[in-house]
N, C-alpha and C positions, 0 to 999 in steps of 0.2 A: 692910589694905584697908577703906573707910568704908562695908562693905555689911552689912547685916543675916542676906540669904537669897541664896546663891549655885545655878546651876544648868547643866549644857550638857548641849543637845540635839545628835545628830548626824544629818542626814538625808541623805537621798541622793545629794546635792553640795556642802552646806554647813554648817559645824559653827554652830548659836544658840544664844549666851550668853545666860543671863537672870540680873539681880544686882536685889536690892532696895536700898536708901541706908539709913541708918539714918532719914530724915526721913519714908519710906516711899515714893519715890520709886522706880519701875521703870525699869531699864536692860536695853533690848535690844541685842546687840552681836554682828555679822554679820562677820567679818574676811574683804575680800576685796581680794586684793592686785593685781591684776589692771592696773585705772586708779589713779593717783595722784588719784583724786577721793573724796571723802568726803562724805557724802549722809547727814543725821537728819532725823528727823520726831517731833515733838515733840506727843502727844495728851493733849489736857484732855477727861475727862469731862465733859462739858457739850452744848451743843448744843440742838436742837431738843426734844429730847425733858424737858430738865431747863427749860423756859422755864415761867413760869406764861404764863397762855391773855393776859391782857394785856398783856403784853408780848413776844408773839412777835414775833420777827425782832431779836433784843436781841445771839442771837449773831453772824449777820450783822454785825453793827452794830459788834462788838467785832472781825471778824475783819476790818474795813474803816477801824477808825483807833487798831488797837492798837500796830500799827507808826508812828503820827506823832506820837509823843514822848513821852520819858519823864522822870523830873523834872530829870534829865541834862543830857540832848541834845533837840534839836529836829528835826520831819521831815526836815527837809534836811542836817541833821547823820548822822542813820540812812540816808540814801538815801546818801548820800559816804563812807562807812565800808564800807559792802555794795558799792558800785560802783567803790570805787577796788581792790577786789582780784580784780573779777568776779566776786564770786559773786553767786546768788542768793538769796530771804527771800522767801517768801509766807505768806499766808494764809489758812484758808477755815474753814466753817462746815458741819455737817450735822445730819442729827437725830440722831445721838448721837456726835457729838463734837466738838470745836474742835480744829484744827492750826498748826501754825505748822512751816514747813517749811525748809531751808538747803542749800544744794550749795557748796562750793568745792574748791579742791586744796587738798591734805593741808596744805599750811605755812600756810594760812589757817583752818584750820577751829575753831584754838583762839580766834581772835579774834573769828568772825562768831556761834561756840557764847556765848562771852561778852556780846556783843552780845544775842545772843535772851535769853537770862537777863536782861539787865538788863532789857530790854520786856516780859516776864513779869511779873517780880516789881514793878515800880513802872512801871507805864505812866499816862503824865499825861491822857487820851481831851479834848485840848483844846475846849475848846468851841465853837470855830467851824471845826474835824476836825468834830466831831458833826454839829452840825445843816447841813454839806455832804452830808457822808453819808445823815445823813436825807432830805432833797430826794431825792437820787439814787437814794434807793430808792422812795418816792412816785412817782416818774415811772417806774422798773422796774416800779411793781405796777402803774401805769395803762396803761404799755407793752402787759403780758402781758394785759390782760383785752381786747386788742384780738387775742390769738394762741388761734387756736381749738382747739390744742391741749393751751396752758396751761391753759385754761380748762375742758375737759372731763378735766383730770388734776384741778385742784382740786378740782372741783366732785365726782369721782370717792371724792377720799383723805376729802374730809369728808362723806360717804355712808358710807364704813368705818367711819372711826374716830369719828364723831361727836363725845367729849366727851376724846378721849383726843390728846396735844401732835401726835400724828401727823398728824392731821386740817388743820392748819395752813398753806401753805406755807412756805418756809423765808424769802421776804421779807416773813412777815407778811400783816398788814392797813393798810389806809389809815389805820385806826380805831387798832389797835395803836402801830403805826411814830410817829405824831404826838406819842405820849405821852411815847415815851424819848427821853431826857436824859443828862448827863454822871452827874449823880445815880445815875441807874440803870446805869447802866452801873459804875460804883465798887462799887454794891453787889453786883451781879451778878458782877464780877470777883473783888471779896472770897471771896463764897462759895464758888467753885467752884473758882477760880485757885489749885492749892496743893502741897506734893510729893507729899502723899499719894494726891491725884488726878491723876496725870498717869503719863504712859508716856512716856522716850525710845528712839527705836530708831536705832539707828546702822550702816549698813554702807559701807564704803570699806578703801585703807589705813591702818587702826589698829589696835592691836592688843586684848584686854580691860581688859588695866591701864593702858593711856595712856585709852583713852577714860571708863572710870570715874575715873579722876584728874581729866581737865577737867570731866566732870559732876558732881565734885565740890566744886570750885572752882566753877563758876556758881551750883549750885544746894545744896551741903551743907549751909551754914549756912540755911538756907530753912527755917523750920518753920510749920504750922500752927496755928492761935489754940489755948490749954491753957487749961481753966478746972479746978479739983482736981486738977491734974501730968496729966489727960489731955487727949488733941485734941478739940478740940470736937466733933462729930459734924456732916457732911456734912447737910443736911435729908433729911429723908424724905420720901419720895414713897409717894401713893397713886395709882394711877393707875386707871383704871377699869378695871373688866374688859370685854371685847370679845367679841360676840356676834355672828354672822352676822346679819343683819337684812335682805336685799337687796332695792332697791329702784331704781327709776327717776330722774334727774334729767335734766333737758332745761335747754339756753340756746340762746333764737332767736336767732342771729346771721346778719346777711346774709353769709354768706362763699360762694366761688366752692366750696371742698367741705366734707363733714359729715364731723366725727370721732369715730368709734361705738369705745367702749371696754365691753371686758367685762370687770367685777375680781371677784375673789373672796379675802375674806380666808383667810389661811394660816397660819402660825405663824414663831417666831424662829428665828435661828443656832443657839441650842441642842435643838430641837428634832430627833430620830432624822431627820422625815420632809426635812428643810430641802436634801442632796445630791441626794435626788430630783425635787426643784422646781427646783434648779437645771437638772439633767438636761431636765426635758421643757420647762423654757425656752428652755434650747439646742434642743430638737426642733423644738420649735412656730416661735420667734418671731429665730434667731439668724443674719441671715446672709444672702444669694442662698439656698442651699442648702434654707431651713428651712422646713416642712411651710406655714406659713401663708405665704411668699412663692411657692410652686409653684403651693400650690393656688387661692389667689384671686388674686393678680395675674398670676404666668406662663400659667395653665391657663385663669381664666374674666376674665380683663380688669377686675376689681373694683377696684384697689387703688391708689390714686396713692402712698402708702407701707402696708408692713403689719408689723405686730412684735407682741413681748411683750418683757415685761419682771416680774423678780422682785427688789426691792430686798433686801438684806441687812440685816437687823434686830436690834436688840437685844428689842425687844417685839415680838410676832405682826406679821407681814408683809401683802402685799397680792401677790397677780399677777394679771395684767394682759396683755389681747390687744386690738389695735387695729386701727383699720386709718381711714385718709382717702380718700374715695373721692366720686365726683358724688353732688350733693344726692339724686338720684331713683334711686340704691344703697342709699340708708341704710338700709333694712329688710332688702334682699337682705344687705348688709356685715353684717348682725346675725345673720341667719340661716348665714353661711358662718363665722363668729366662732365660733359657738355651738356649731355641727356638729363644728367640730376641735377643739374642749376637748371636746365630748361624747365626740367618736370615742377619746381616750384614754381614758374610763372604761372601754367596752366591746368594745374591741379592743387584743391586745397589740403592741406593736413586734416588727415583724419579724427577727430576729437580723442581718442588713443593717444595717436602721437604726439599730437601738442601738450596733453598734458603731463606727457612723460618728459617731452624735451622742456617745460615749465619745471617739473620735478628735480630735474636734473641740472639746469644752470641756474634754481634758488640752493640747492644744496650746495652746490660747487662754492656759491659767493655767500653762503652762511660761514662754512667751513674755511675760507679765505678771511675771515675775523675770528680766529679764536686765538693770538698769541698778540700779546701787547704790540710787536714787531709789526703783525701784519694791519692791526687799528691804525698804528700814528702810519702807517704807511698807504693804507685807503683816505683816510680822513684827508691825510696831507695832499696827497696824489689831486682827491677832487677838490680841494683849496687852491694849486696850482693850475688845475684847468678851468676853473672858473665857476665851478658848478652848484656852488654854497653847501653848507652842513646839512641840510634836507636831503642833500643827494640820494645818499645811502636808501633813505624812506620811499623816495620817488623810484627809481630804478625799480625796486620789488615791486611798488603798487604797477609800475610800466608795463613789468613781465607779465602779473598777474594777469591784468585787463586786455592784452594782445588777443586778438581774435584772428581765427584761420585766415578770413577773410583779407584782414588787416594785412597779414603776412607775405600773400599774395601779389596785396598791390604794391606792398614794398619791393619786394623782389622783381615785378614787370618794371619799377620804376629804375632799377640800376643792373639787370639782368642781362641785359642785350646782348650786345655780339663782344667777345672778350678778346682780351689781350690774350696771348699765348707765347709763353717762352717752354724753349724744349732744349735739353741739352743731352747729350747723347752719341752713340759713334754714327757712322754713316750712315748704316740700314736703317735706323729710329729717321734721319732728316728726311731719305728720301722715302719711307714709307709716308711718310707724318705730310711729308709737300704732296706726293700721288694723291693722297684721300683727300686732300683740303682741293686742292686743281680738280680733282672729279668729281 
């Protein structure tokens, strides 16, 4: 067998293989025999977070005409190979990662696997692919500065993270976007595109050794640039370090409502405190059910939407409580925001409520593994963030064992005074500056 490091996890319904390639290439391998469908997801280290600051939005860019020709075949040659057997081929971009995705039935799946291989390893990012692409994202980013929610998330992430790739959105700048090229994009693919950096994860009918056999054929002979008989080394990244700093930003927009967000930075996936963020996201912001839709939009009429959100991270995180509400709310939506992150500092959940908000994000992440798509797309997911094939197992036992208490001190530990972006017409700014000056 062509693998370097062999391994199998067993969890509580599903046996995960994990094999390395000799090229250094990761294989995740999920056997589940169930549908004659087979489902990989294929992660490149890359993404948002690896872009230098001038050229954000470059992965986008790559994950928008990687697919339209390789030095092979042609867009339309790739779309008739992927369509004439049904399956599917996507791709997408995030801040730490790039994917390229595949579904077919099993007696397809060695040909559409061969297929992504060859647009991996020599993808031609045609030049008039390119600068389509580019237009279409100019007009995405002129789009969203007209959507006032885009607009006070951006304006939000780059209040956090200031000088760090996070701060960004993931289509860039008007400023950015204009500069890339076929050029940058070859170089950008060079660096990062390689076995050493990638993760496949596979679950369907296959078995271990049929699907390391075809990942070894697409991609075995696939090696990394050697200079002295070693691999060249991946760049280094410095990234700054991140400090709570919290501060106000305002955009006057005439819009019919204002949307008052409160963020507060928090830390990564490897962080102890990281299941209990998740936990009182589900409390606070997850749902009909969740503490911030009872309390201000069902109880006091505040809320034309309200939520939170906690992105999953490789570098320190951000969360996040929202809410959209009439312009001449904006102060009161700030003040009822603020109440229910505070009320976690200083009051514990009720044994009720925890175990409902337990009940409710083990469901949520049961039911998030039931389609082959979504397996090789967990499994892989926590292969690219570092997290080993246990993951799965630990997470649950994390949720299960969170105690009120616990929650608590989580929450006083990253709770404090937040960041606040508000976007809104005039009356939302200067209500929103009155209340905060008095």
């Amino acid at each position: 067998m062509p693998v370097s490091q062999l391994a199998t996890h067993s969890l509580q319904s599903r046996t995960v293989h994990r094999a390395i390639l000799n090229n250094g290439m990761v294989v995740s391998v999920v056997e589940n025999p169930a549908a004659d469908i087979i489902a990989a997801r294929l992660f490149i280290r890359a993404g948002g977070r690896y872009e230098p600051p001038e050229q954000a939005s470059i992965s986008h860019l790559w994950a928008a005409v990687v697919t339209k020709g390789t030095d092979r075949l042609s867009s339309q040659e790739i779309a008739e190979r992927v369509e004439s057997v049904g399956a599917s081929l996507g791709t997408d971009s995030t801040a730490d990662y790039c994917l390229l995705s595949i579904k077919t039935v099993s007696v397809d799946f060695a040909e559409i696997l061969k297929l992504s291989a060859e647009m991996l390893r020599s993808p031609s990012f045609p030049d008039a692919e390119v600068e389509l692409e580019r237009r279409l994202t100019l007009q995405s980013i002129r789009s969203m500065q007209e959507q006032p929610f885009a607009v006070a998330n951006n304006q939000l992430r780059r209040a956090i993270y200031q000088h760090h790739p996070y701060a960004l959105p993931s289509l860039g700048t008007e400023e950015t976007v204009v500069t890339l090229d076929r050029a940058a994009l070859q170089h950008y693919h060079q660096t990062y595109f390689r076995p050493d950096n990638m993760v496949i994860s596979i679950t369907g009918r296959i078995t271990l050794e049929e699907a390391i056999a075809l990942v070894d054929q697409g991609f075995g002979d696939w090696h990394s640039a050697y200079a002295n008989g070693h691999p060249l080394p991946l760049p280094s990244q410095i990234l700054p370090e991140l400090t709570s700093r919290p501060n106000r930003v305002v955009t006057v927009q005439e819009t019919q409502q204002a949307i008052v967000m409160l963020g507060y930075l928090t830390n990564s996936i490897q962080s102890p405190d990281h299941t209990a963020l998740k936990l009182l996201n589900t409390y606070l912001g997850n749902g009909l059910s969740s503490r911030l839709f009872v309390e201000l939009r069902e109880k006091r009429g505040l809320a034309y939407e309200v939520s939170a959100f906690y992105p999953t991270r490789i570098d320190p995180s951000h969360f996040v409580v929202y809410m959209g509400t009439a312009p001449e709310n904006a102060a009161i939506a700030q003040d009822g925001l603020r109440y229910e992150v505070d009320r976690l500092c200083t009051t514990l959940l009720a044994p009720d409520e925890l175990q409902a908000t337990k009940n409710k994000i083990l469901g949520q992440y049961a039911l998030g593994k039931q389609t082959n798509a979504q397996i090789a797309q967990i499994f892989g997911w926590y292969e690219t963030l570092g997290l080993g094939i246990d993951y799965d197992d630990r997470f649950q036992e994390q949720v299960t064992a969170l105690t009120a208490e616990e929650l608590q001190q989580v929450a006083n530990r990253y709770f404090g005074e937040p960041y606040i972006s508000l976007v809104g017409p005039d009356v939302a700014v200067e209500l929103l500056e009155t209340a905060i000056a008095g």
